[in-house]
C-alpha positions as CSV (number, residue, x, y, z in Angstrom):
1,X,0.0,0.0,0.0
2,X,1.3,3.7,-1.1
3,X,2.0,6.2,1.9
4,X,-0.6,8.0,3.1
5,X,-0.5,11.6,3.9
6,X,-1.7,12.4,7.3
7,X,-3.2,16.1,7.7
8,X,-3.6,17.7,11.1
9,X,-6.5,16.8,13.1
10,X,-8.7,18.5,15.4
11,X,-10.5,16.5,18.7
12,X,-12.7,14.9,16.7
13,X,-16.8,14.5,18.8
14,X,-17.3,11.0,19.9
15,X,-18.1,8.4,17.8
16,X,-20.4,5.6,18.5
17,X,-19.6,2.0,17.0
18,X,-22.8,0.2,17.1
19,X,-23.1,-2.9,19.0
20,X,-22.0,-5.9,17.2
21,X,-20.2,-4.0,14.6
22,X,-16.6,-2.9,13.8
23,X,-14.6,0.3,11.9
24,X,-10.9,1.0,10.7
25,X,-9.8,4.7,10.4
26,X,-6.4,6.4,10.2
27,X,-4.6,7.3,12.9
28,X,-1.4,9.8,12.4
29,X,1.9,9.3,14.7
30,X,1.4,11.7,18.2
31,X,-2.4,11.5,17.7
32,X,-4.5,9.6,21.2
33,X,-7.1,7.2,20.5
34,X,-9.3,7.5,23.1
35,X,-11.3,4.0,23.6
36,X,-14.4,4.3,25.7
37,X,-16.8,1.9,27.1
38,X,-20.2,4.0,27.7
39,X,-22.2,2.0,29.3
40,X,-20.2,-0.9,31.0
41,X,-19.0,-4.2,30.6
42,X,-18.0,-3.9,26.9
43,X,-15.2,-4.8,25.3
44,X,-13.9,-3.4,22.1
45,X,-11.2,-5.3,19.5
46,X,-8.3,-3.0,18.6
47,X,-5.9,-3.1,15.4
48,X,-3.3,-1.6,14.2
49,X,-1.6,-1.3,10.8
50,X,1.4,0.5,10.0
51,X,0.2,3.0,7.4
52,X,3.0,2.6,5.2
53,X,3.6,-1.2,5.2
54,X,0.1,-3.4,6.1
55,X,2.9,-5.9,5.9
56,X,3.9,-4.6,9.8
57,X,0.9,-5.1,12.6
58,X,0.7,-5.0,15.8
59,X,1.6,-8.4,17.9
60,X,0.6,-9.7,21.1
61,X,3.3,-12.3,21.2
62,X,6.2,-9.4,20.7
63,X,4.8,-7.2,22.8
64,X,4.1,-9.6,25.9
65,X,7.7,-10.7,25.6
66,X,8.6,-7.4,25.8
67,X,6.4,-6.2,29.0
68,X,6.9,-9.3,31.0
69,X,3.3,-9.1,31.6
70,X,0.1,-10.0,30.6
71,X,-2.2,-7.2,31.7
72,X,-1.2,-4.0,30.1
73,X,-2.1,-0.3,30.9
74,X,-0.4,3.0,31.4
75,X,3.3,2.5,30.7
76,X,2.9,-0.2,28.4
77,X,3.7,-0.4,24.9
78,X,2.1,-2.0,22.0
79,X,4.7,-3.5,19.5
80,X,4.6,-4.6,16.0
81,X,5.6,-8.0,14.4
82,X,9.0,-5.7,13.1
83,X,9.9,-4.9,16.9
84,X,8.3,-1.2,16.5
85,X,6.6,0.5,19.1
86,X,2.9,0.9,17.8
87,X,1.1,2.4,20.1
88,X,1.6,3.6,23.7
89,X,-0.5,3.3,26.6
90,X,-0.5,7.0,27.9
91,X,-4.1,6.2,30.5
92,X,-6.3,3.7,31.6
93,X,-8.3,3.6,34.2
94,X,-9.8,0.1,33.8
95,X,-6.3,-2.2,34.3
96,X,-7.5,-5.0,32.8
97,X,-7.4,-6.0,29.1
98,X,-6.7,-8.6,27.1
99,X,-4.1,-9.4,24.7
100,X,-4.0,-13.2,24.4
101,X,-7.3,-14.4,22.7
102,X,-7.9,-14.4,18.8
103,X,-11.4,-11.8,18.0
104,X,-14.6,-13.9,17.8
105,X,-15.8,-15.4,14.7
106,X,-18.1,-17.6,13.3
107,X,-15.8,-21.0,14.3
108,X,-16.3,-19.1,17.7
109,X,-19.8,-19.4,17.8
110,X,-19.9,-23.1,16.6
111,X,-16.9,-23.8,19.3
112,X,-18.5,-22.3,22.4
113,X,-21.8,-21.1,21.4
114,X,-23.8,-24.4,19.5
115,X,-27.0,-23.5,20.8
116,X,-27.3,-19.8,19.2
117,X,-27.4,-18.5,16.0
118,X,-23.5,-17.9,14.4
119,X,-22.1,-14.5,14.5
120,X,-19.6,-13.4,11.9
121,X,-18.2,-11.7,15.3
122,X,-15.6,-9.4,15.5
123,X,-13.2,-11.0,13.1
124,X,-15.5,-10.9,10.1
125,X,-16.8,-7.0,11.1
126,X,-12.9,-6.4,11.2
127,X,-12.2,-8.2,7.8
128,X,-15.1,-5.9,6.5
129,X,-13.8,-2.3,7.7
130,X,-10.3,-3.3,6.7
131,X,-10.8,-4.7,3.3
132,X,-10.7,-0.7,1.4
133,X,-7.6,-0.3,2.9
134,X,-6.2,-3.2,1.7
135,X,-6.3,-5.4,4.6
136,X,-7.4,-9.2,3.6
137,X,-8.7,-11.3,6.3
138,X,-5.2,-13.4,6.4
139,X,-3.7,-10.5,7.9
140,X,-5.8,-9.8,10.9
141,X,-3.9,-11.1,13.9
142,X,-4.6,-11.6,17.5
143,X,-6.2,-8.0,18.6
144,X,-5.7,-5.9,21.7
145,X,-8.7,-6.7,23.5
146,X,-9.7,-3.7,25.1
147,X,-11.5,-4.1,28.3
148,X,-11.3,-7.6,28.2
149,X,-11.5,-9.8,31.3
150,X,-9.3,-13.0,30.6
151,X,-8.0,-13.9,34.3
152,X,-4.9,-17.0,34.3
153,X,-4.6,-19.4,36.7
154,X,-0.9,-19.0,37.9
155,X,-0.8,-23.1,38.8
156,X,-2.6,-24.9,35.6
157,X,-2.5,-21.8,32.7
158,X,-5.8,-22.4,32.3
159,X,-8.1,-19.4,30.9
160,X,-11.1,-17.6,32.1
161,X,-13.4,-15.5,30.3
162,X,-15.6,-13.0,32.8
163,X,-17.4,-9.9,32.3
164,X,-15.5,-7.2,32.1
165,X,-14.9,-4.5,35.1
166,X,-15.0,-1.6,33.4
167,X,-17.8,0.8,34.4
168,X,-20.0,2.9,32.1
169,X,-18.0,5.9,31.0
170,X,-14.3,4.3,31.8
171,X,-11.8,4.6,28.8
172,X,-8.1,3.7,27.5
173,X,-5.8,6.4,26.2
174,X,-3.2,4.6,23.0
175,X,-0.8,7.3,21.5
176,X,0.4,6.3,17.8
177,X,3.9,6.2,17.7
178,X,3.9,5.8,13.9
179,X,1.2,6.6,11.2
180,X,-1.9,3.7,11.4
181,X,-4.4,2.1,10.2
182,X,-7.1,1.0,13.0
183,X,-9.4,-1.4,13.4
184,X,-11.8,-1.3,16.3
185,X,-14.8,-3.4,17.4
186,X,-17.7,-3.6,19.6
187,X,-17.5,-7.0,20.3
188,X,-19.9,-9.9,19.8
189,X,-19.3,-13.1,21.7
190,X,-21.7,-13.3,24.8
191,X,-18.9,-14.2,27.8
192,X,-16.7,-11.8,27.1
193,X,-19.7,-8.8,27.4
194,X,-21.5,-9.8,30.6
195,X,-24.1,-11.6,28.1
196,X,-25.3,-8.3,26.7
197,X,-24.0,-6.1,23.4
198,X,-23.4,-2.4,23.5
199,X,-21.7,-0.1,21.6
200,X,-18.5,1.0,21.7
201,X,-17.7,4.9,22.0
202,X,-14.2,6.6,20.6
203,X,-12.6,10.1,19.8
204,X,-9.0,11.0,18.7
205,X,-6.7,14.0,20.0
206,X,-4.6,15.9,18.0
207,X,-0.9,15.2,18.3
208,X,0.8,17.5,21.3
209,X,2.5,20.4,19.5
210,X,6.3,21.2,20.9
């Protein structure tokens, strides 16, 4: 994909991703994404592209190896596959998110979910908003869960899924440390939202002059 020029942005007004549905905008290097969950117990799938080169996305296994943690927030750095700092967690006032589990899909539904009607989940509302920007379905890898509740057991490894503990109103602050393409979600597997869907809310701030 050709470089994209990135204009200066204003704070743009909130903007609602309905329940059960996803987006991908551009995000220029120094601008905040500001992910918000407006009514509670909602999680939201996050993507990142390098603007530049598709070819370089973001990657839970560098970026775990990196933090020496699994539960990221302020401080913590979102990598690329390349080793390149993606994103940066500059707030967060939740603590908890997720950055192990692949986004839901229709082999989700069939997997944990036989007795309700299949959902192309987050992975195929993903595959949808990234396709004009060049972004095949191959290419989406495991997303930054936002607000996702995936507890470990420190003994056996095994996984949890629970509702989410963010509150209505409660948000994540990611600074682009490189010109993106995002992807972002209002996700749609029951466990991981409490059993409900809601809608995801998001604005961006412009990058800090010096």
């Amino acid at each position: 994909m050709p470089v994209q020029l990135f204009g200066r942005r204003q704070v743009t007004d909130i903007i609602e991703i309905p329940e059960r549905s996803g987006t991908a905008f551009r995000l220029a290097k120094g601008e905040t994404l500001i992910v918000i969950d407006p009514r509670g117990e909602q999680v939201a799938d996050l993507l990142a592209f390098n603007a530049a080169d598709v070819d370089e996305v973001i990657s839970s296994g560098r970026t775990l190896d990196y933090a020496e943690h699994i539960y990221l927030t302020k401080g913590d750095k979102l990598y690329s596959n390349r080793s390149n700092v993606m994103l940066d967690i500059v707030e967060d006032v939740v603590g908890r998110h997720d950055f192990l589990l692949t986004p839901c899909s229709f082999d989700t539904f069939k997997h944990f979910y036989p007795d309700l009607e299949p959902h192309r989940g987050c992975f195929g509302n993903l595959a949808e908003a990234l396709d004009p920007y060049g972004i095949g379905a191959d290419r989406i890898p495991v997303a930054f869960n936002c607000f996702m509740n995936v507890p470990v057991d420190g003994a056996s490894g095994r996984l949890r899924v629970l509702p989410p503990i963010s509150k209505a109103g409660d948000h994540i602050a990611l600074r682009a440390e490189m010109d993106l393409i995002i992807g972002l979600t209002a996700c749609s597997a029951p466990d991981s939202n409490g059993g409900t869907f809601k809608p995801i809310h998001y604005r961006i701030e412009p990058a800090q002059t010096r």
